[in-house]
N, C-alpha and C positions, 0 to 999 in steps of 0.2 A: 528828294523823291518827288517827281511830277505827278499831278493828279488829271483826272479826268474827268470832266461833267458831260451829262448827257440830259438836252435842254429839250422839252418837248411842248411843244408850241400846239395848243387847242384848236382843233378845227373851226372854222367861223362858221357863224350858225345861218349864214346867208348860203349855204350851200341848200340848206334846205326848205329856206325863203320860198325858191324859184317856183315854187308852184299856186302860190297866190300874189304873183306879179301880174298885172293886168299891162294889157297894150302889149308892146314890141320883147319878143322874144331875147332874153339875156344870155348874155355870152356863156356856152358851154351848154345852152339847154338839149340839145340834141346829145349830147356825148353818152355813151350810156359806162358802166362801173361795176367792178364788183366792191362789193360789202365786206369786210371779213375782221376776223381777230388776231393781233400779234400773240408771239408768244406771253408779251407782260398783260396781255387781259387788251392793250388799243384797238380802240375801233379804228381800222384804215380802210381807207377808197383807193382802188385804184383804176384811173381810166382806162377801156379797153378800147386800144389803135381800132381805127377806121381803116380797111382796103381803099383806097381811089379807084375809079375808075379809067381806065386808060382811056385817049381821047376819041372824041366819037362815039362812046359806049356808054349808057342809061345805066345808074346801079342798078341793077336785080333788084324788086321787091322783095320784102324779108318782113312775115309778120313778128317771128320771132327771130334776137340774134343768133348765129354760127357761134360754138365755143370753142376753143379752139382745142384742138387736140393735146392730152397733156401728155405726149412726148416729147412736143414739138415747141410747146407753151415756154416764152421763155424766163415766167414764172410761177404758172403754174403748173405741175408736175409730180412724177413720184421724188423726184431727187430733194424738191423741198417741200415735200408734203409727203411724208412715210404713211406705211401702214402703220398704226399706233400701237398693236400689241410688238409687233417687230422694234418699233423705237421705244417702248417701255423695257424690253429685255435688255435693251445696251443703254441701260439708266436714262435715258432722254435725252444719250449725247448724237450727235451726228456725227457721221462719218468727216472727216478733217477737221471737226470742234476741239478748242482745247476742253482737257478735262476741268468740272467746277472745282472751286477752291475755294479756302475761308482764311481770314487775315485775324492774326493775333499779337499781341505783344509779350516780350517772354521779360523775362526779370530783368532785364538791363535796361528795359523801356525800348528796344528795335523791333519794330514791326516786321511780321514774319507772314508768309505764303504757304500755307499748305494745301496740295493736289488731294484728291481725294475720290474715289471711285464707288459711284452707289451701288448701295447694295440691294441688288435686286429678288432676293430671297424670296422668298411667299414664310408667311409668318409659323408654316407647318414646317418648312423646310432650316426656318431659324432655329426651331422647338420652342416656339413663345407660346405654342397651343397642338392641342392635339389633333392627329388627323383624324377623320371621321372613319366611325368604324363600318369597315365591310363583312355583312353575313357571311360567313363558309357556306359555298357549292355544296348543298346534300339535296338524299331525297328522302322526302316528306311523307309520312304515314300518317292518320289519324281514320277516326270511327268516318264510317260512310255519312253523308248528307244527304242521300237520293232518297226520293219517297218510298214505303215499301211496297206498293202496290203501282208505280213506273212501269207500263208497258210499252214495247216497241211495235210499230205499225208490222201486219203480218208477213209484209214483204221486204222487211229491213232485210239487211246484210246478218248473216247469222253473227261475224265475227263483230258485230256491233256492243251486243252485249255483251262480251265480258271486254271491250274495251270501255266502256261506260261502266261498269262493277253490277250489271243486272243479272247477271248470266246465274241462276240459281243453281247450275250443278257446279260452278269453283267461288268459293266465297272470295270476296276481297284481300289482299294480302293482311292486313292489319288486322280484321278479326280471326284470319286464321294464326295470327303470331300474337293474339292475347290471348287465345283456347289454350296456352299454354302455359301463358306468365300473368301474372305475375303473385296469386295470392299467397302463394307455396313458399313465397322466398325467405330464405333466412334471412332476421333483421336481429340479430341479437349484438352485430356490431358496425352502425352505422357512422360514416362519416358525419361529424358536426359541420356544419357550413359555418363559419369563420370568418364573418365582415371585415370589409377596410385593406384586406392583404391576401395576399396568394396562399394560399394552404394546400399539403399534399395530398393526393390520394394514390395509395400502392394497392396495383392487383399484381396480387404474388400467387404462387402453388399455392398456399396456405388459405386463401380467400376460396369462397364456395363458387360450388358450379352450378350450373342450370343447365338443363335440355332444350334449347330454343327452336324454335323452329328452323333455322340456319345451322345449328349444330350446337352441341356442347361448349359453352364455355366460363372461365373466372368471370365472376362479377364482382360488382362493388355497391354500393347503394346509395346516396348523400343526402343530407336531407334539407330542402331549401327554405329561404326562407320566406316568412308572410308578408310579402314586400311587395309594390308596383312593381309591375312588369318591368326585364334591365334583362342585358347582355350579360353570356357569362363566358371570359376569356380562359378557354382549356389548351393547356401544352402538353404536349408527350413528349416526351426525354429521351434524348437517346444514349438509354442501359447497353452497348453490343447489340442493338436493335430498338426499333420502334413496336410501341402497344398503334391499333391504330381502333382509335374507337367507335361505339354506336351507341347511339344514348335511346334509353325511352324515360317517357313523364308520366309517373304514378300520381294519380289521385290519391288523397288520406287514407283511405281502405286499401292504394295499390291497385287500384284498376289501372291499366294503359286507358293512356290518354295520345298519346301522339311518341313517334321513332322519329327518331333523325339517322340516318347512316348512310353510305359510301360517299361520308363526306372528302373533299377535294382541296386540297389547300397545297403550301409549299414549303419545304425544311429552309429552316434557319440554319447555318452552319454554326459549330460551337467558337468560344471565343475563352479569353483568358480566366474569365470570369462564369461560367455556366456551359452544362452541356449541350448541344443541339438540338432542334424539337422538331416537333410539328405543331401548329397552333390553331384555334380554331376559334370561331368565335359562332354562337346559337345563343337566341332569343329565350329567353324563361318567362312562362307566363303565370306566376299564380293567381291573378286577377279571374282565369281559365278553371282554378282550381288545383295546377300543377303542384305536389308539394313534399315528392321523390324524383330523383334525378338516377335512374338504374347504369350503370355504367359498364358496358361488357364488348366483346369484338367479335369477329366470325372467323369460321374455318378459313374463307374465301380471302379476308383481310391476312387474315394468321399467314398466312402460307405465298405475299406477296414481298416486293421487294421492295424501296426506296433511291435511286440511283440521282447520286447527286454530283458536283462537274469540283473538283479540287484541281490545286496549282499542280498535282502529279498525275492528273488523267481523272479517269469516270469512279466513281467510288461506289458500291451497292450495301444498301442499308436493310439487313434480312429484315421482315417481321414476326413478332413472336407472339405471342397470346397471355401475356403476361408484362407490366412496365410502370414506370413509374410518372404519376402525371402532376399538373397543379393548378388549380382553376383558382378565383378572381371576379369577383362583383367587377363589371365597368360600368361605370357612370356616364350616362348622354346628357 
């Protein structure tokens, strides 16, 4: 088996002498270079060709040199200089490069050749770590922050203040949907929040109802815990329908503290192993003082659909007002 050496011979360091040479100009002082790096880490020069002038004709002044164009460049260019995300996706092989390979010797003592193609994965896409988690699309309720004595100049836009929440004859949606909830509520069987693993919570016929300002509906109640603020991953199951939920955050006493609802996410199809969901993911803050998690849905949710694309056409997922769900401490 023939071997190959590959001799690499130091650049002389009189290359860069030349410019504390006194008297008579050394050969190549004019020539001008570029600088650059091989792929193993070398530093190389290479001289860049001079135009002649044809005869009879003075070179052109030039304070600075022409580069030359790198289509036209007959080394440099896109063809051997990629864009780098584009040559990290096809492992840092080039187009007509053999693929790398590694040499081994197997029990017999015969050294062996194996091909081998990088794997260009992202380490989320391996599962060697998790992906980062994304908030669920909702919309956001809490107590007003506007001063209470905020007036608008006399010649504002009337439709100004109640888009600002100043408007005194419609109160803000969120105090008008705590005038209603939350002290009244039956708490005689509260979900335990359940560290470390997913635990259920079922809103059945059997679970109580509330008059909310949206409508009557089952609730549920959970109770969080005294923890720094963390994510908390909720799936709704699909029972012959989806629950699709709205959540509010009781203080200790049950006062509303902040809604979350007409949250916006995407079903999971089911699999061998579990039924299909919908999942969401919302911020818990007890650092806020958050320290019930109220659990309940709307007419408006109640009464839509879920349509999702299977290998035999469209498929529509009624919603119901009643399902089975399963929340999850996630850890950042």
């Amino acid at each position: 088996m023939s071997s190959r050496f590959l001799i690499v011979l130091p650049l002389a360091a009189a290359l860069l002498s030349g410019c504390q040479l006194s008297g008579e100009k050394p050969a190549g002082a004019d020539e001008e270079y570029f600088t650059w790096v091989d792929e193993q880490g070398q530093v190389r020069q290479t001289v860049i060709p001079r135009t002649e002038p044809s005869a009879g004709q003075e070179s052109p002044p030039s304070e600075t040199p022409v580069q030359p164009s790198e289509d036209t460049h007959d080394e440099y260019n896109l063809k051997n200089y990629p864009d780098g995300n584009a040559l990290a996706e096809r492992g840092f092989i080039r187009p007509g490069d053999p693929e790398p390979y590694f040499t081994w010797r197997d029990a017999l003592g015969n050294v062996r050749v194996s091909y081998y193609r990088p794997d260009t994965r992202t380490a989320v896409e391996k599962g060697e770590i998790e992906p980062p988690i994304e908030l669920t699309e909702a919309s956001i309720y809490q107590a007003s922050t506007a001063p209470a004595d905020a007036d608008l100049p006399a010649d504002a836009d009337p439709l100004a203040a109640a888009v600002l929440g100043l408007d005194d004859s419609v109160a803000p949606y969120f105090e008008r949907w705590a005038d209603l909830c939350c002290e009244e509520l039956d708490r005689s069987d509260p979900v335990e929040w359940e560290p470390g693993r997913e635990f259920g919570v079922d809103v059945t016929d059997a679970s109580p109802t509330h008059d909310f300002i949206t409508g009557t509906s089952h609730y549920q109640l959970v109770s969080l815990p005294a923890d720094k603020d963390f994510v908390v991953r909720l799936r709704s199951y699909d029972q012959k329908g989806l629950f699709v939920p709205s959540l509010a955050f009781l203080d200790a006493k049950f006062r509303p503290l902040r809604l979350v609802t007409d949250m916006v996410t995407e079903f999971t199809p089911e699999s061998w192993s579990r039924h299909g969901y919908l999942k969401f993911h919302v911020p818990v803050f007890p650092s806020r003082g958050e320290r019930w998690m109220l659990i309940y849905t709307t007419p408006k949710a109640a009464a839509g659909q879920t349509v999702i694309e299977t290998r035999y056409g469209p498929r529509a997922i009624p919603h119901q007002r009643t399902g089975e769900l399963g929340l999850k401490h996630i850890h950042q």
